[in-house]
C-alpha positions as CSV (number, residue, x, y, z in Angstrom):
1,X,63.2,-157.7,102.1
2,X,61.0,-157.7,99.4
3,X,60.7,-154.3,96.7
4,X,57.5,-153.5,98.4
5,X,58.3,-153.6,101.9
6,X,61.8,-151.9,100.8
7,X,60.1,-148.9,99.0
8,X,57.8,-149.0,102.2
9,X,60.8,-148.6,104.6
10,X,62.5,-145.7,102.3
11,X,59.0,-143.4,101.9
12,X,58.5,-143.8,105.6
13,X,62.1,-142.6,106.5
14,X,61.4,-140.4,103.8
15,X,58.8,-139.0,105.4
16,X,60.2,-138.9,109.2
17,X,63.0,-136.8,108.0
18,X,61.3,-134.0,106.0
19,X,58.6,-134.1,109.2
20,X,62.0,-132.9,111.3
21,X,62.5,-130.1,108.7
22,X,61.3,-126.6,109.1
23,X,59.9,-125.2,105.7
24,X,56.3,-125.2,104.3
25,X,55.3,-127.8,106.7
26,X,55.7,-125.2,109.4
27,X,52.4,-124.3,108.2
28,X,50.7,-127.9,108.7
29,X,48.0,-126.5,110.7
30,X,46.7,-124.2,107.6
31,X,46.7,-127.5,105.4
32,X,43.9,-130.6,105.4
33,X,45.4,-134.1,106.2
34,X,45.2,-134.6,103.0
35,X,47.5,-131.9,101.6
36,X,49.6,-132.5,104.9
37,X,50.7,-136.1,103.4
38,X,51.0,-134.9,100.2
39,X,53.8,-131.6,101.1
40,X,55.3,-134.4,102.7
41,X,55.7,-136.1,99.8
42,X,57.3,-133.0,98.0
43,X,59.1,-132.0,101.1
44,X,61.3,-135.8,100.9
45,X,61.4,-135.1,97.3
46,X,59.2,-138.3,96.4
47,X,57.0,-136.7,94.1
48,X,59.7,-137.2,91.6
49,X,59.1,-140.7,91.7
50,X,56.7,-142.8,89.5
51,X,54.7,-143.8,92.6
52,X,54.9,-140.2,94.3
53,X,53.8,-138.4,91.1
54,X,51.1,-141.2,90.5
55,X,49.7,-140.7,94.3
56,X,49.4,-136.9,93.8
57,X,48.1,-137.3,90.0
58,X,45.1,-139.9,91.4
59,X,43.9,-137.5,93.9
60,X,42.8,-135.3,90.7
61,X,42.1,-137.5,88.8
62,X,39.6,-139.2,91.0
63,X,37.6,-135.9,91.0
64,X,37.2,-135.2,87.8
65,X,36.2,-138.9,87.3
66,X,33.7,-138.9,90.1
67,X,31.2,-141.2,90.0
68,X,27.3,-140.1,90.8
69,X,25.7,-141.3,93.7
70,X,22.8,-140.2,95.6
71,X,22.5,-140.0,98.9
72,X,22.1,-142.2,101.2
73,X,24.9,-144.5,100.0
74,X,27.0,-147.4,101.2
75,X,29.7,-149.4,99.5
76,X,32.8,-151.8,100.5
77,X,36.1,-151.8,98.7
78,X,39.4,-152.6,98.5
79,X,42.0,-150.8,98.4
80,X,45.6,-152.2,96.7
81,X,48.6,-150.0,97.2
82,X,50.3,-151.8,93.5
83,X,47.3,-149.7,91.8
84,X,47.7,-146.0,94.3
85,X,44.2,-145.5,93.9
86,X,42.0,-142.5,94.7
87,X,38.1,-142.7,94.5
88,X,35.2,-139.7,94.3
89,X,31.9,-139.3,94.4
90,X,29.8,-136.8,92.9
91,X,25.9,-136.0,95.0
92,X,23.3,-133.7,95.3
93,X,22.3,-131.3,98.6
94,X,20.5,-129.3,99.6
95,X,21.1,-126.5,102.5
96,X,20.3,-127.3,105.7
97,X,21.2,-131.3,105.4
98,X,23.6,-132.3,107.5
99,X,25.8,-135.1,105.9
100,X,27.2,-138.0,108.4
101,X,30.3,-139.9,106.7
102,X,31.5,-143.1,108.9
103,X,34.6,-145.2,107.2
104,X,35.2,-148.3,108.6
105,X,39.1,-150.0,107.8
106,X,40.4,-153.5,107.6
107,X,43.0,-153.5,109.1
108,X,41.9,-151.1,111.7
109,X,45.6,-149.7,112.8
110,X,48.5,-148.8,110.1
111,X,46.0,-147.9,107.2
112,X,45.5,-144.3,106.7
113,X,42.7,-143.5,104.5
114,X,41.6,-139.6,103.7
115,X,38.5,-138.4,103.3
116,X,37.8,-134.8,101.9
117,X,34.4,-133.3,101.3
118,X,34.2,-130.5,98.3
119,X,31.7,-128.6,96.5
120,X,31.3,-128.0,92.4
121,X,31.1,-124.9,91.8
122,X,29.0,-123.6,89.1
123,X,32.3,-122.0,86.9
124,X,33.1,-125.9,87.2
125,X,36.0,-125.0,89.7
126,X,36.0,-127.1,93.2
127,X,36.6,-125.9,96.3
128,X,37.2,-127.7,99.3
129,X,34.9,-127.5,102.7
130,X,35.5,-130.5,105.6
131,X,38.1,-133.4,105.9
132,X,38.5,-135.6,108.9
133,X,41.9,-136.1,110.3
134,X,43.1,-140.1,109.7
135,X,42.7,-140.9,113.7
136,X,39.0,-140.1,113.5
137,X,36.7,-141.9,110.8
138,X,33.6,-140.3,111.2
139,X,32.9,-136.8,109.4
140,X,29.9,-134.8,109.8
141,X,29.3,-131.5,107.8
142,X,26.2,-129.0,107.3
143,X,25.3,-127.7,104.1
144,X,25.6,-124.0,103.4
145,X,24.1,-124.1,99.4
146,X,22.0,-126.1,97.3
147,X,24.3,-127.6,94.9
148,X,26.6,-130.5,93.8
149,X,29.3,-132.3,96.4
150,X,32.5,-134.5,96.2
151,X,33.7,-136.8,98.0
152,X,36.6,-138.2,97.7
153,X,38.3,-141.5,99.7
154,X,42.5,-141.7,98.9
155,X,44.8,-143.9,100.9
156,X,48.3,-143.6,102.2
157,X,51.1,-144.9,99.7
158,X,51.6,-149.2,99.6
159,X,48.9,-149.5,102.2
160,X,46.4,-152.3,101.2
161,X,43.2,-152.9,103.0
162,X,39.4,-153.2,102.7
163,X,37.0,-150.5,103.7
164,X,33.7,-149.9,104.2
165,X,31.9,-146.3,103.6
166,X,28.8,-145.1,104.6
167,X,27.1,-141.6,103.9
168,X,24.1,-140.5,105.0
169,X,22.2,-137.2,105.3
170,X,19.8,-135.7,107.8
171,X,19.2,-132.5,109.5
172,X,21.3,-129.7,110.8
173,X,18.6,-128.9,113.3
174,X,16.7,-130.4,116.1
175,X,12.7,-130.0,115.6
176,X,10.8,-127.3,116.7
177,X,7.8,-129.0,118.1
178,X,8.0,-131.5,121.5
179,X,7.1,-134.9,120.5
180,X,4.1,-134.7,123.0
181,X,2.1,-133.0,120.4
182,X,2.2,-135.5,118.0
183,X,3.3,-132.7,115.0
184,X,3.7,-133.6,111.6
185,X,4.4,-131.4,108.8
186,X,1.0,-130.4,107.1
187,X,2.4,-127.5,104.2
188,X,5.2,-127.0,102.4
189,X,7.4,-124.4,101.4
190,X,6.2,-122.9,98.3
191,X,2.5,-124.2,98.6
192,X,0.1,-121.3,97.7
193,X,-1.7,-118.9,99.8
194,X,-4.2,-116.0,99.7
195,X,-6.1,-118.0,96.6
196,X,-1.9,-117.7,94.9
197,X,-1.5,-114.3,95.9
198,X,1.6,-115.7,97.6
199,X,3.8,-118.7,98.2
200,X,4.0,-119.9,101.9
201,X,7.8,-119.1,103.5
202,X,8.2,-121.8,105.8
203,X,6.6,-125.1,106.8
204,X,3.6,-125.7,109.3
205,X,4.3,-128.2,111.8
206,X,0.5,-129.3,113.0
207,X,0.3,-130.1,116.7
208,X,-2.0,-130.3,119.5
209,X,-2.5,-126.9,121.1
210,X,-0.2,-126.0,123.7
211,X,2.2,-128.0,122.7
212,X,5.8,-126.5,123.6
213,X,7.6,-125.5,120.3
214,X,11.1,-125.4,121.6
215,X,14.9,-124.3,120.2
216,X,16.0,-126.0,116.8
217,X,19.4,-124.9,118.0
218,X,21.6,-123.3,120.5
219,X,21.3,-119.3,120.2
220,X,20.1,-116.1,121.4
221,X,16.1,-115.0,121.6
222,X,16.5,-111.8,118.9
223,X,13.2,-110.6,119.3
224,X,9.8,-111.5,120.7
225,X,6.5,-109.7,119.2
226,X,3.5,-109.6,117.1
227,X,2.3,-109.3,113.5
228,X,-0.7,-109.5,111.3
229,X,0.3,-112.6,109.6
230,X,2.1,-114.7,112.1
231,X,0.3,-113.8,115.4
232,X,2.2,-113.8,118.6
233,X,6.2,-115.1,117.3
234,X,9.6,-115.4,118.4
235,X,12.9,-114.8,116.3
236,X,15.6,-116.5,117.3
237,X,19.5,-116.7,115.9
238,X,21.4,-120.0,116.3
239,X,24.9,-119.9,117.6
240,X,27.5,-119.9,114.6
241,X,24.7,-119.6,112.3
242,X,23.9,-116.9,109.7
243,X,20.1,-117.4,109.4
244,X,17.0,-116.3,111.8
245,X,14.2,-119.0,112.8
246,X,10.6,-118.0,113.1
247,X,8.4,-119.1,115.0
248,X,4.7,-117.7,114.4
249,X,1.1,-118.6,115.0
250,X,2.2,-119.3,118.9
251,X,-0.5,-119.0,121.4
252,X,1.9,-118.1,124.4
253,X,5.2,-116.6,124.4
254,X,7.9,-117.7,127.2
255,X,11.2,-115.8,126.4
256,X,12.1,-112.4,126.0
257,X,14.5,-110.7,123.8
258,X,17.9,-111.4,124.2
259,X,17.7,-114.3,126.4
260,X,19.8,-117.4,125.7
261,X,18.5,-120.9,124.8
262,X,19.4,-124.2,124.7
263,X,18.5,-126.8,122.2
264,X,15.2,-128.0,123.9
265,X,14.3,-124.9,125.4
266,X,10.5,-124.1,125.2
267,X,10.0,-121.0,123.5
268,X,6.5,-120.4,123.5
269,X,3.5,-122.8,123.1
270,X,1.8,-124.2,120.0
271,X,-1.3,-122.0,118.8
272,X,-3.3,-120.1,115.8
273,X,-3.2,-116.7,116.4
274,X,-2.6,-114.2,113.6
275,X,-4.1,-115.3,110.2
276,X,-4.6,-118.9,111.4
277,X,-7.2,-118.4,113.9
278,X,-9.8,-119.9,111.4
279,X,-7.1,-122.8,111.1
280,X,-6.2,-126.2,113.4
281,X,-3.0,-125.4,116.0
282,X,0.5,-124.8,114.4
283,X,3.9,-123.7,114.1
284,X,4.4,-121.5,111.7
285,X,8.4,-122.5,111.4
286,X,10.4,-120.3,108.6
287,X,14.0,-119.5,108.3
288,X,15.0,-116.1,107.1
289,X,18.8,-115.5,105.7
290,X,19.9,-111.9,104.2
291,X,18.7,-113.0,101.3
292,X,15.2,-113.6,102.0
293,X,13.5,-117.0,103.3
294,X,14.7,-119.9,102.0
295,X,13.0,-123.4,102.6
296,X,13.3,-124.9,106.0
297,X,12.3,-128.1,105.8
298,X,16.0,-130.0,105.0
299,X,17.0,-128.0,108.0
300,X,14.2,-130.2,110.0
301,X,13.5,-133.3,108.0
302,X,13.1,-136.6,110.3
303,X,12.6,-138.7,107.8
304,X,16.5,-140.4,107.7
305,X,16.8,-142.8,105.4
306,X,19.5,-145.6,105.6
307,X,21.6,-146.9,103.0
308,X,21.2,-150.2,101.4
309,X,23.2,-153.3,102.9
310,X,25.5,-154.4,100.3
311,X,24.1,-157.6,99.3
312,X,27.1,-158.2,96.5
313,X,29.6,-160.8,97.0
314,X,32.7,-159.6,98.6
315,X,34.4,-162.6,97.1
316,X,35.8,-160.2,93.9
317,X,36.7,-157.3,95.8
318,X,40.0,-156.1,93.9
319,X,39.7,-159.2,91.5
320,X,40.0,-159.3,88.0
321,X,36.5,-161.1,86.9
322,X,34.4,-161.0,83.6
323,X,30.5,-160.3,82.6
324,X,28.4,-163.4,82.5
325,X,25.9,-161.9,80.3
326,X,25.2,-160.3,76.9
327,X,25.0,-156.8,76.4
328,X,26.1,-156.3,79.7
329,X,25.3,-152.5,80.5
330,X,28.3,-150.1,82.2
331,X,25.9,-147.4,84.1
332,X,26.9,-144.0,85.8
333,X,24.8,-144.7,88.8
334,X,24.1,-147.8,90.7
335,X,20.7,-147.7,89.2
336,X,19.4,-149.3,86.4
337,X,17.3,-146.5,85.0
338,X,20.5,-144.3,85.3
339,X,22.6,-143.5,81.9
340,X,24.1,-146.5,80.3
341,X,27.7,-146.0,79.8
342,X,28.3,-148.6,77.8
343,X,27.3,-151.9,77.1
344,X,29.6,-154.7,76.8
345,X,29.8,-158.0,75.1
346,X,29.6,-161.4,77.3
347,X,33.5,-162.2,79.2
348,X,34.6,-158.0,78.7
349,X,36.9,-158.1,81.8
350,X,36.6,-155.7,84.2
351,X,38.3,-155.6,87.8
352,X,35.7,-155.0,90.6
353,X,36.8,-151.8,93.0
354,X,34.0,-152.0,95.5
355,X,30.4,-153.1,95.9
356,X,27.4,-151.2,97.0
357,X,23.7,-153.1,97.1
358,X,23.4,-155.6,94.4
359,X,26.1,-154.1,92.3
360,X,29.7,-153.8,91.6
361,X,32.3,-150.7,91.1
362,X,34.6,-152.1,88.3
363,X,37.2,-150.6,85.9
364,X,37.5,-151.5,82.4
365,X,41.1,-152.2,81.2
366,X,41.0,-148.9,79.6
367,X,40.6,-147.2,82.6
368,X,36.7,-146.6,82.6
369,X,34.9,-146.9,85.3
370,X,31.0,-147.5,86.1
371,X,28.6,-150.1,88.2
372,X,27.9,-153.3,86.7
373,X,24.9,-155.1,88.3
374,X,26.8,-157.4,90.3
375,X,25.0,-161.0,89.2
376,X,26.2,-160.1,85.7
377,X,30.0,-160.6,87.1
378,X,31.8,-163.9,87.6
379,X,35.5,-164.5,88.8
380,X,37.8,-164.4,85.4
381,X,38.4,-168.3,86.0
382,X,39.7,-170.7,82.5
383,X,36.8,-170.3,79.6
384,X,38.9,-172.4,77.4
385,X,42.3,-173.7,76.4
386,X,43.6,-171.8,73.0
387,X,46.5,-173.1,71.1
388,X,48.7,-170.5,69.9
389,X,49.8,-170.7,66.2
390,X,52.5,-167.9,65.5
391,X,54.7,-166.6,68.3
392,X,52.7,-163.6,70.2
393,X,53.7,-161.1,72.5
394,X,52.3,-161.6,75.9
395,X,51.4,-157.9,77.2
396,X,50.5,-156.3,80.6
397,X,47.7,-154.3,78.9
398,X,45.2,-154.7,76.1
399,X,47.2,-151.9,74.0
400,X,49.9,-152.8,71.2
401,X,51.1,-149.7,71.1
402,X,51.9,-148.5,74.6
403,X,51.8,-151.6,76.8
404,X,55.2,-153.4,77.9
405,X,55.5,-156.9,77.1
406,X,55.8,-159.4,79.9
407,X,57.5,-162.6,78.4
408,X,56.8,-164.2,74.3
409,X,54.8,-167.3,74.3
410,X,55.7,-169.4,71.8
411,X,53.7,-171.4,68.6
412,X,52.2,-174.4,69.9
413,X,51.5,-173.8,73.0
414,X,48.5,-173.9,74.9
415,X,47.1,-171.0,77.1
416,X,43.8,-170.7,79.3
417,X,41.9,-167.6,77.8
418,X,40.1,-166.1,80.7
419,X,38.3,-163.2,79.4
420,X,38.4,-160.8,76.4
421,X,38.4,-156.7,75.9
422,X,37.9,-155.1,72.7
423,X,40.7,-157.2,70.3
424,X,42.4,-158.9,73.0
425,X,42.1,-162.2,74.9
426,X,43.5,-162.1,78.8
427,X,45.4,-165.6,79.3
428,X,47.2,-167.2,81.5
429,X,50.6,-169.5,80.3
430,X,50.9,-171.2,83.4
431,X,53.9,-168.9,84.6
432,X,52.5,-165.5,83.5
433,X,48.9,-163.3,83.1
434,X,48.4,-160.7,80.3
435,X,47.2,-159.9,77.2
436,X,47.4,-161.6,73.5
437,X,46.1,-160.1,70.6
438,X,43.3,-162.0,69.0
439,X,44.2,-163.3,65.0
């Protein structure tokens, strides 16, 4: 039995036994997956080990490292259990999107990845909101504030296997308006009105008249009347929900107050009563909160985008390759008119975490991480054969100071140099790979 599988056998025993134990896992329903796996790992005492402590340090880490994507995003990586990594993902949102997270695994049984969803708060602190368990892989949540979001992907301990993660965004509510209408969205939130007297507090969704505007949601018919402004309307509260739709300008009304609705349900039918009698037929659709309105059209948006098809060779997924070109830039974003990290000479090697589109998630040996267009990355095969001349240290990293040393390679003898970072050369002596320092 190899160390591996040995170490393997010992966690999961590990593991089995505290999972017998009463204690704080009596409280396993008032913790995510996540936090589940990792009491375990206190509970059988295996957070004293490096691997244990390493497992648990990552999944910090990984957040305050999170790289910035937007929105809709795909990527495919690898995950290897010698490295117990953790990955994040920092996004914008706004309130009223729904996000829809869908992680596919390779190998599909025995390979338990987590996935938590948290929010950045604006004292920097985060604070967690959704996970799914590690039977199901998809994860939908609806978004309560504008703001940034996390996402973070960590596997089980000495599981390996690829992945492939796709989030996209769309929203929390069904529209308004029957399709028979043909309605489109013909004013924004914020446009002016009353020659700027005021800024419009809602969205107009233009329709042919009579068309049904029907429930956005589940909920209860609050109140049914009319105004000045809005003509004949209808309020209405979604189930679970703390926010009122309006729907105004309506020429007929078909519910009363304190009936409950279905999504679908026709509330009233499309119209211009009110101030818009002068205008075309409308919903009037707004969305009040305690606060005040707030902007309803990520609540309704149709417009769902997809997310790019990696195009990137899968070929280097958890390789160790090099840049091909000069001045090879390290960006923050998988977009080349994103913030340029760094940029780094031609044959810097990198090892290539994932790949999203036409570009690669790779790691610097120092630990840095960024996207790399992915044409500017080749495997880390021979450049050239160097002949040693004084007796060197062969290490496991590019660091004299704190990196072990693997074996000694003697004077005379001749290595393939495979790449280069910062004062080091990567070679290979036939029997071993690691670092030289360059003379």
């Amino acid at each position: 039995m190899n160390c591996n599988k040995y170490l393997l056998f010992l966690i999961a025993l590990a593991l089995f036994t505290s999972c017998s134990n009463k204690g704080p896992l009596a409280i396993f329903n008032k913790l995510t997956p996540h936090e589940a796996y990792a009491q375990r790992l206190k509970d059988a005492k295996l957070d004293g080990t490096a691997m244990g402590s390493k497992w648990l340090k990552a999944a910090d880490i990984s957040l305050s490292n999170a790289l910035n994507i937007k929105i809709p995003y795909k990527e495919t990586g690898y995950f290897s259990a010698e490295k117990v990594p953790s990955t994040a993902f920092r996004f914008d949102a706004r309130r009223g999107q729904k996000l829809h997270v869908v992680l596919e695994k390779k190998p599909a049984e025995s390979f338990d990845i987590y996935m938590d969803i948290l929010q950045q708060q604006a004292d920097g602190k985060i604070k967690w909101l959704a996970s799914a368990d590690t039977v199901g892989l998809v994860l939908d949540y609806e978004i309560k504030s504008d703001g940034k979001y996390l996402f973070r992907l960590q596997p089980e301990l000495l599981r390996s296997g690829e992945y492939t993660l796709t989030i996209t965004s769309g929203p929390s509510l069904e529209f308004p308006v029957s399709n028979t209408g043909k309605p489109n969205i013909g004013s924004f939130w914020g446009d002016g009105r009353d020659n700027g007297g005021r800024k419009h507090e809602g969205v107009d969704i233009f329709a042919k008249k009579l068309t049904p505007a029907i429930a956005a949601a589940d909920g209860l018919v609050t109140n049914v009347t009319e105004n000045n402004l809005g003509g004949l309307v209808v309020f209405m509260r979604p189930a679970n929900r703390d926010y009122t739709l309006y729907y105004a300008h309506l020429d007929k009304q078909l519910v009363q107050s304190g009936q409950s609705v279905r999504t679908g349900d026709t509330l009233g039918l499309v119209g211009n009563t009110g101030n818009a009698r002068n205008t075309p037929s409308h919903l009037h659709f707004g969305i009040y909160t305690g606060g005040g309105a707030i902007d309803p059209f990520p609540f309704v948006n149709r417009n769902v985008q997809n997310a790019k098809p990696v195009s990137a060779s899968l070929t280097l997924l958890n390789a160790t390759a090099r840049t091909t070109a000069k001045n090879t830039r390290l960006f923050v974003e998988p977009d080349d008119q994103s913030v340029s990290r760094l940029t780094l000479p031609v044959s810097t090697v990198v090892s290539v975490e994932a790949a999203t589109g036409g570009w690669y998630k790779a790691t610097l040996p120092d630990g840095t991480v960024g996207y790399i267009i992915s044409k500017n990355v080749t495997s880390a095969s021979s450049l050239r054969k160097l002949t040693i001349k004084q007796r060197a240290a062969l290490l496991d990293a590019p660091d004299t100071v704190n990196a072990a040393r693997k074996s000694v390679i003697e004077a005379g003898k001749q290595v393939d140099v495979k790449g280069s970072f910062g004062n080091y050369y990567l070679v290979s002596d036939d029997a071993n790979t690691g670092w030289i320092k360059a003379r």
